[in-house]
DSSP file (Angstrom, degrees, kcal/mol; ACC not computed):
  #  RESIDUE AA STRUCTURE BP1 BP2  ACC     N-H-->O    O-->H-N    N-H-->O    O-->H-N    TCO  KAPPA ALPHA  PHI   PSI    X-CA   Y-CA   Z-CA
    1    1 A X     >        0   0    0      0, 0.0     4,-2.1     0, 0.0     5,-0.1   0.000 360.0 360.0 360.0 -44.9  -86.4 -192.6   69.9
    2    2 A X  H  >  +     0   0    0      1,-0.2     4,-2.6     2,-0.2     0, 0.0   0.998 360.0  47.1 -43.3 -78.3  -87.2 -193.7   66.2
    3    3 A X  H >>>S+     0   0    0      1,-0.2     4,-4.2     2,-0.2     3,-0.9   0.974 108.3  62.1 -52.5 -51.0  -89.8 -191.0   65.6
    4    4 A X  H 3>5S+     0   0    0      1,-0.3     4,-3.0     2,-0.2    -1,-0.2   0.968 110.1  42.8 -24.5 -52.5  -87.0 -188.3   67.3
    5    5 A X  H 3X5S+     0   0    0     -4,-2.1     4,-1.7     1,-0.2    -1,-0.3   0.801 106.8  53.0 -67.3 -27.0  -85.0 -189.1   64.7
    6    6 A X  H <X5S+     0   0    0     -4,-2.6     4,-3.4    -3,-0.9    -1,-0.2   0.801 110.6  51.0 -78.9 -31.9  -87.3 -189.1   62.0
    7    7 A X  H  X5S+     0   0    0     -4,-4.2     4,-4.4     2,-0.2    -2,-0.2   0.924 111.8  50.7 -58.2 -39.8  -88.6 -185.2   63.2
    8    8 A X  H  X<S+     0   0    0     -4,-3.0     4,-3.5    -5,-0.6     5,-0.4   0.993 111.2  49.2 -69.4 -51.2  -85.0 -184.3   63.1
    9    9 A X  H  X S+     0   0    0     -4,-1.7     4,-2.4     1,-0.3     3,-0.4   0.863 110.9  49.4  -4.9 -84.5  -84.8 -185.8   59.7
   10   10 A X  H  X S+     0   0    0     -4,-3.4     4,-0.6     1,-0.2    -1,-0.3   0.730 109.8  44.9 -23.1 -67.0  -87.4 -184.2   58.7
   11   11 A X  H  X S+     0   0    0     -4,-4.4     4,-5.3     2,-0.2    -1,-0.2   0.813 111.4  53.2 -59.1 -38.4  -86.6 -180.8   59.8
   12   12 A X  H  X S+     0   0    0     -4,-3.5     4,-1.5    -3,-0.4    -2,-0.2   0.990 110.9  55.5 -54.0 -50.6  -82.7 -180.9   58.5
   13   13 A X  H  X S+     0   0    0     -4,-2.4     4,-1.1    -5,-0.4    -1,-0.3   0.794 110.2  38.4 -58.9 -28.5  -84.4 -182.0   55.3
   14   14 A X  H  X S+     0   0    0     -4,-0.6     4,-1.5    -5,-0.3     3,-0.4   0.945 111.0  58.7 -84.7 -47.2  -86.6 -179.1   55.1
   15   15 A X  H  < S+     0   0    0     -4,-5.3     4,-0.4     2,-0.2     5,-0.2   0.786 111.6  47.9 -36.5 -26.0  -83.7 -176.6   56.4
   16   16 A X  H >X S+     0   0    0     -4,-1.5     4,-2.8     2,-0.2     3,-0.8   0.963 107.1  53.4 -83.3 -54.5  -81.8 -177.9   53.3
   17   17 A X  H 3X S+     0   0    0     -4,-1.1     4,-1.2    -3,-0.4    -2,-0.2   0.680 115.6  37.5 -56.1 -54.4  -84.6 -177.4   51.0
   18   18 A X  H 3< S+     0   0    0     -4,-1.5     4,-0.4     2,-0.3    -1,-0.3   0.336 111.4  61.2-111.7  14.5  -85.1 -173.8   51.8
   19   19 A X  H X> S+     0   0    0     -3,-0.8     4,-2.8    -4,-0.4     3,-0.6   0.816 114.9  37.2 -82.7 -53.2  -81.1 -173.2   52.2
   20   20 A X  H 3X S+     0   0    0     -4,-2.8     4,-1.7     1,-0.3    -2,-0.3   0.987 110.0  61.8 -80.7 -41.0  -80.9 -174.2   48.6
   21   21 A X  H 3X S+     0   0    0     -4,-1.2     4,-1.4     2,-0.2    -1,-0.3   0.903 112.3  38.4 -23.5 -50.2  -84.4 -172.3   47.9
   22   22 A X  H <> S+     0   0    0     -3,-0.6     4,-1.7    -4,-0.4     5,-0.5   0.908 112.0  63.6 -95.0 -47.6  -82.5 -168.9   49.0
   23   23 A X  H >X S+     0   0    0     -4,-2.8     4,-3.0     1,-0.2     3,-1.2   0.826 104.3  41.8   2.3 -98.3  -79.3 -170.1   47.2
   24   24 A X  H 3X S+     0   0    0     -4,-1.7     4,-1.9     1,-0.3    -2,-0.2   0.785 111.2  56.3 -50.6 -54.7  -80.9 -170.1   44.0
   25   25 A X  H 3X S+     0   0    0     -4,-1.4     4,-1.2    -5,-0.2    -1,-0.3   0.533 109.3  47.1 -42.9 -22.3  -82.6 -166.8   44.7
   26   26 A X  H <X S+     0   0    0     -4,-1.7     4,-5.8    -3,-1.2     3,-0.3   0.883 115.3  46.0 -80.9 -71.2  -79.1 -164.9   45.5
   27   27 A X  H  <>S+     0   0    0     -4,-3.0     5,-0.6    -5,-0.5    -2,-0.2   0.684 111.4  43.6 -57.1 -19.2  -77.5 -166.3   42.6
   28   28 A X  H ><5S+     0   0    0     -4,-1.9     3,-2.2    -5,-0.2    -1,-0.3   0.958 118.6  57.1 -86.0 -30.6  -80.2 -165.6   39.9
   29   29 A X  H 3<5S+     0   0    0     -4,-1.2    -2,-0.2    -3,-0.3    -3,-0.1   0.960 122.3  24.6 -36.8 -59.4  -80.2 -161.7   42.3
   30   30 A X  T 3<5S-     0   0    0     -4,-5.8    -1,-0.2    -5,-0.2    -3,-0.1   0.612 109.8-125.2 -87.5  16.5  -76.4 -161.0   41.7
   31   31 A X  T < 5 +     0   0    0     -3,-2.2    -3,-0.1    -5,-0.3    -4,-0.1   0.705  63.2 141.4   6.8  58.5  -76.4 -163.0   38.7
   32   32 A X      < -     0   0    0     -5,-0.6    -1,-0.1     1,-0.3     5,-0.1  -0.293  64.0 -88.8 -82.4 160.9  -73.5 -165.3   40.2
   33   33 A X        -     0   0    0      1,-0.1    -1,-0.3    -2,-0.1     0, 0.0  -0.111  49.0-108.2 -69.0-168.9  -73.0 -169.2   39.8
   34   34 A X  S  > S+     0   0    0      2,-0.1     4,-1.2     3,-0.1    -1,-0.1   0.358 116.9  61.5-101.4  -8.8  -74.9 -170.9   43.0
   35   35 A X  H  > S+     0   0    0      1,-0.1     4,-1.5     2,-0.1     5,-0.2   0.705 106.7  49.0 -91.7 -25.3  -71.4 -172.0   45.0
   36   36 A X  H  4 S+     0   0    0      2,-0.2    -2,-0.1     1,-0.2    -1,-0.1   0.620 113.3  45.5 -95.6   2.4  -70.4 -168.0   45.1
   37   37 A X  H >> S+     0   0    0      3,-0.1     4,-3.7     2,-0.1     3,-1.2   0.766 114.1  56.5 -71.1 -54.3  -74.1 -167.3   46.5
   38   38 A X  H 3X S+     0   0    0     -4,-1.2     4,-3.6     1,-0.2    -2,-0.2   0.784 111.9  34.0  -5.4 -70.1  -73.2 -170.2   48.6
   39   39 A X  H 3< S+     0   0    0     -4,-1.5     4,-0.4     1,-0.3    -1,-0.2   0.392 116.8  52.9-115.2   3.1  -70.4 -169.0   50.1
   40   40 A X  H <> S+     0   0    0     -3,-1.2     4,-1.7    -5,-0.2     5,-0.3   0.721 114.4  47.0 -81.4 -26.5  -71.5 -165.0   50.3
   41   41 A X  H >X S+     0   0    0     -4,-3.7     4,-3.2     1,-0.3     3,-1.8   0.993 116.3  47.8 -80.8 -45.3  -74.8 -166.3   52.0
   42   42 A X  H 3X S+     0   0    0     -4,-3.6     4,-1.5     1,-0.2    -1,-0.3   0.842 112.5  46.5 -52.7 -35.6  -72.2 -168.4   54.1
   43   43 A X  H 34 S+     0   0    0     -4,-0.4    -1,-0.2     2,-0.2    -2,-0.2   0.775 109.8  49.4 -56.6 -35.5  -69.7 -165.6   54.9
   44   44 A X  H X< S+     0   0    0     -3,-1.8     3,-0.6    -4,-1.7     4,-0.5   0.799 107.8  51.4-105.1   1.7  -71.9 -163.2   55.9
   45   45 A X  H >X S+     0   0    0     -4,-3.2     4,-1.7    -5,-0.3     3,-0.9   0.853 115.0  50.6 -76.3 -30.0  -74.2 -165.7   58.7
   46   46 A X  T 3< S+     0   0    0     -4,-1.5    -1,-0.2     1,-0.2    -2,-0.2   0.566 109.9  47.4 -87.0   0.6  -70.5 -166.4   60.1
   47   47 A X  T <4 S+     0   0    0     -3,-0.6    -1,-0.2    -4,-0.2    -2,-0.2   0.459 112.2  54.8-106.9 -17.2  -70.0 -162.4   60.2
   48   48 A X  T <4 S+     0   0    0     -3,-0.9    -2,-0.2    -4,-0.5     2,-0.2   0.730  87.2  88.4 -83.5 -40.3  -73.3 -162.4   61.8
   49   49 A X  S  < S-     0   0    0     -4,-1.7    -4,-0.0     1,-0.1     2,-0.0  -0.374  88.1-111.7 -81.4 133.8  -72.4 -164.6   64.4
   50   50 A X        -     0   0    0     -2,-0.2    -1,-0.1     1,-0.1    -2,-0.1  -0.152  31.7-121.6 -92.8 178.7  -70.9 -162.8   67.6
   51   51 A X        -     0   0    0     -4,-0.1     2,-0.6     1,-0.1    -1,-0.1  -0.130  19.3-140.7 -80.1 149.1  -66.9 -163.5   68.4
   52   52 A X        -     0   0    0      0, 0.0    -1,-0.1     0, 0.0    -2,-0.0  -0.814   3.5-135.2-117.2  96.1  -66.0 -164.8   71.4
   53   53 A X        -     0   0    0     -2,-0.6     2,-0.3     1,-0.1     0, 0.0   0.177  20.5-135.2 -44.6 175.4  -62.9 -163.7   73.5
   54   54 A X              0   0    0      0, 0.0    -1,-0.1     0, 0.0     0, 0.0  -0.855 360.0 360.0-122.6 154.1  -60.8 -166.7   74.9
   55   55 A X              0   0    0     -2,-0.3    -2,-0.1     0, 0.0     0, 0.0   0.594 360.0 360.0 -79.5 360.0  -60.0 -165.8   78.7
């Protein structure tokens, strides 16, 4: 269970790493701070994702 935990660890920690990796890469692109790359990169994966009716 330990080692499970540690892979997931692991992984978040690298997801994080290359979240703030593309970050930086946006912001120095549009020359913007890094929270308003942030929160284009974040706007447009939640524009990406598709919508879901309720019945």
């Amino acid at each position: 269970m330990a080692s499970k935990h540690n892979a997931a660890t692991s992984q978040y920690l690298h997801d994080l790493r290359g979240l703030e990796a593309d970050v930086r890469v946006v912001a120095e692109e549009l020359g913007v701070s890094w929270d308003i790359a942030y929160k284009l990169m974040l706007l447009s994966w939640v524009r990406a994702q598709p919508t879901q009716t309720l019945p």
